[in-house]
ZATIFI-240173 format. One line per 8 residues: number of its first residue (from 0); their letters; for each residue x, y, z of N, C-alpha, C, CB. Coordinates in pm, whole numbers. Glycine has a CB too. Example, Ala and Ser with C-alpha at 12.3 -4.5 7.8 and 13.67 -1.06 7.14 Angstrom:
0> AS> 1319/-569/780/1230/-450/780/1320/-330/780/1131/-447/905; 1285/-225/708/1367/-106/714/1290/3/787/1408/-60/572
This chain:
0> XXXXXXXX> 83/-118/0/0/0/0/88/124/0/-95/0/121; 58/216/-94/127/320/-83/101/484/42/115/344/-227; 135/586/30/135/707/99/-4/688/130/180/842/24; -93/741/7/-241/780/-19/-264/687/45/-312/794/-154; -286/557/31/-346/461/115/-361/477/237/-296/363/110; -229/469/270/-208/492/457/-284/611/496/-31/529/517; -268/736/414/-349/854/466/-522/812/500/-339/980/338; -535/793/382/-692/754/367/-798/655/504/-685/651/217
8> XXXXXXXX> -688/537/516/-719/455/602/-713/511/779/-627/342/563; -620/593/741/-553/665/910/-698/784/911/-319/786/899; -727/802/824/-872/917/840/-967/872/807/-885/1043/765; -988/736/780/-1091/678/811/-1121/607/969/-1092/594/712; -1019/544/1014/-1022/486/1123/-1057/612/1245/-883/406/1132; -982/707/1221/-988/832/1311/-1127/883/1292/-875/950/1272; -1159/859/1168/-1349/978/1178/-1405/837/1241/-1478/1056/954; -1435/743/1207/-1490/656/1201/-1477/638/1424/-1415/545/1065
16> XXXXXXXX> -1371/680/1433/-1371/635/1624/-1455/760/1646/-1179/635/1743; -1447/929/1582/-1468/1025/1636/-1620/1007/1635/-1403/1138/1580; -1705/1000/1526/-1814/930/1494/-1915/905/1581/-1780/828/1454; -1838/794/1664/-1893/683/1737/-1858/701/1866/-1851/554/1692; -1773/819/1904/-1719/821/2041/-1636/782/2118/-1765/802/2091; -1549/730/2014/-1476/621/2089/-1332/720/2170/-1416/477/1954; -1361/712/2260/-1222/784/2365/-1125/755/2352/-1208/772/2496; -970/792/2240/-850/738/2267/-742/825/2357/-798/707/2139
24> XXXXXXXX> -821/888/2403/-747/979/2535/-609/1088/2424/-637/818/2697; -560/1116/2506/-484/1238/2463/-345/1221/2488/-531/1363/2530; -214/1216/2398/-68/1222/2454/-32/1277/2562/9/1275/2382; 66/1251/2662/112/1359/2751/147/1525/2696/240/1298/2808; 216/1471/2549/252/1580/2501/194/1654/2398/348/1564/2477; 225/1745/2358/113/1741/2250/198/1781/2062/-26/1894/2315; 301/1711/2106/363/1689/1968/299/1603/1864/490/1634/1985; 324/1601/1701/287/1506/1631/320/1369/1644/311/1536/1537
32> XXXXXXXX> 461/1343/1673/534/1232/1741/422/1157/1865/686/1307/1817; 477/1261/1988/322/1184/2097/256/1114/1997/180/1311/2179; 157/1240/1945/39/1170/1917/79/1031/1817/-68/1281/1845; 135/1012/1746/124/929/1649/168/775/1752/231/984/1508; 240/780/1839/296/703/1923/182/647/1997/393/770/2001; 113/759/2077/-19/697/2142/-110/641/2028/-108/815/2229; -127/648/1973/-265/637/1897/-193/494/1825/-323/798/1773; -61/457/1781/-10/345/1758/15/269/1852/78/355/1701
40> XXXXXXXX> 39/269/2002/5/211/2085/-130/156/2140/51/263/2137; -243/192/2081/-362/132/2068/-384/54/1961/-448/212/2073; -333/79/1880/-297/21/1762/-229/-141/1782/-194/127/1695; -142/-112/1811/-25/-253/1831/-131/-378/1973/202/-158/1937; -225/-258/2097/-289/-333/2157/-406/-418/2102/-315/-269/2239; -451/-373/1971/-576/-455/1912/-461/-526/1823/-726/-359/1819; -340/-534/1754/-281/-615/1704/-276/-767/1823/-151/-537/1661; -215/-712/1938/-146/-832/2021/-276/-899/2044/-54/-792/2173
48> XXXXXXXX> -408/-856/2059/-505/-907/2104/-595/-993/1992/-567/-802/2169; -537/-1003/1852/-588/-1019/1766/-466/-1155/1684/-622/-869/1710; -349/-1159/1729/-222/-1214/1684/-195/-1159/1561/-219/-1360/1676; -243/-1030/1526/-175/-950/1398/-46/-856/1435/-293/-846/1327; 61/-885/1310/167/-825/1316/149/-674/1283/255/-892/1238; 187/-595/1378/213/-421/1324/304/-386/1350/140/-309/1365; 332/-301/1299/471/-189/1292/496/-96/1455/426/-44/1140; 621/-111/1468/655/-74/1618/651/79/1572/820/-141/1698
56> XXXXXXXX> 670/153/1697/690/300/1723/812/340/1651/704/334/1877; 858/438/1584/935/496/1509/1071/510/1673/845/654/1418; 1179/475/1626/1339/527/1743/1342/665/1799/1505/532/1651; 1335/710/1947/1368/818/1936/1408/900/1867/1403/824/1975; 1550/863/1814/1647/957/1686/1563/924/1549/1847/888/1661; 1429/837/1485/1416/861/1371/1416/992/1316/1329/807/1345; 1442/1015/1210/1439/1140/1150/1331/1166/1026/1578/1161/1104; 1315/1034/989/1266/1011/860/1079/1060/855/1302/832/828
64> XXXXXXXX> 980/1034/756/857/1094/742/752/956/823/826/1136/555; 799/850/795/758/715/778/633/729/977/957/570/763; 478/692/922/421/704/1056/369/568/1100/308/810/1060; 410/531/1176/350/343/1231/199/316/1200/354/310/1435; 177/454/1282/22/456/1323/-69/466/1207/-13/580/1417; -36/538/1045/-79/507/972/-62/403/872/-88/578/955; 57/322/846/92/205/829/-24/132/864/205/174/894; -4/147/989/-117/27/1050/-225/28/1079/-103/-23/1145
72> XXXXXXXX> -284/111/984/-455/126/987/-490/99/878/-524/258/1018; -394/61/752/-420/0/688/-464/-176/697/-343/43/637; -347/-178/832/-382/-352/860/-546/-368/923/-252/-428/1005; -564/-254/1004/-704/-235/1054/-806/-250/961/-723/-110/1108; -790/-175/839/-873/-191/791/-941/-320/762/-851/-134/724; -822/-416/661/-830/-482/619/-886/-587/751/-729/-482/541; -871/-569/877/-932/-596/1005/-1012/-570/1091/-890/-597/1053; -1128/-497/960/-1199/-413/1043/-1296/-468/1119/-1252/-319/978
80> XXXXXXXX> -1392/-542/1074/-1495/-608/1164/-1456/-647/1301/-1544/-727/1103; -1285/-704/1366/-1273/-756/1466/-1211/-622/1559/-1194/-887/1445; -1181/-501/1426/-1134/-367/1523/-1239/-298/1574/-1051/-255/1448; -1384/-343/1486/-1448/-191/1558/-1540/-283/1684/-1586/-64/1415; -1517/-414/1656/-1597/-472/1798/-1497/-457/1959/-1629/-671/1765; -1361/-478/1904/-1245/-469/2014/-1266/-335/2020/-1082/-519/1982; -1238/-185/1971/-1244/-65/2031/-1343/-26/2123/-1245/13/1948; -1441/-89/2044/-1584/-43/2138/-1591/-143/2253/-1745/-55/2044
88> XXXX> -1506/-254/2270/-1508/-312/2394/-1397/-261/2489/-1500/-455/2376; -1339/-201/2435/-1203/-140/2512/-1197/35/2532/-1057/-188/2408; -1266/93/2465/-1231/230/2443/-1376/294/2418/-1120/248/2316; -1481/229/2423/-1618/269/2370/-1706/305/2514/-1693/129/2271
């Protein structure tokens, strides 16, 4: 899947929680980093709970554009029926 993809899917998953209410709480910080970190850390928790592989948190020192959290809402998608029953059991 390319850029567009990942975008598309990362703003779908995001309207689609806002939508519905779903609470993913707020970074400590309020950098883009935070956020992308938290919101991929919910991410990686419906992976482990699901035995799907996702993409870890970007290295402190990354430098590069590359975002986990939208990476892996592409896997969501393609996982969606078992994501939007797990959010709303976890975060709903």
């Amino acid at each position: 899947m390319g850029v567009r993809d990942s975008i598309r899917a990362y703003n779908g998953v995001i309207g689609w929680c806002n939508k519905n209410n779903i609470n993913l709480g707020r970074p400590k910080k309020g950098t883009y980093r935070a956020a992308d970190q938290h919101l991929n850390n919910i991410f990686r928790e419906f992976g482990k709970a699901h035995g799907i592989k996702m993409c870890k948190n970007n290295s402190k020192g990354y430098k590069g554009t590359f975002s986990p959290a939208m990476a892996n809402c592409c896997i969501i998608q393609e996982n969606w029926n078992d994501f939007t029953k797990w959010i709303k059991e976890n975060y709903g």
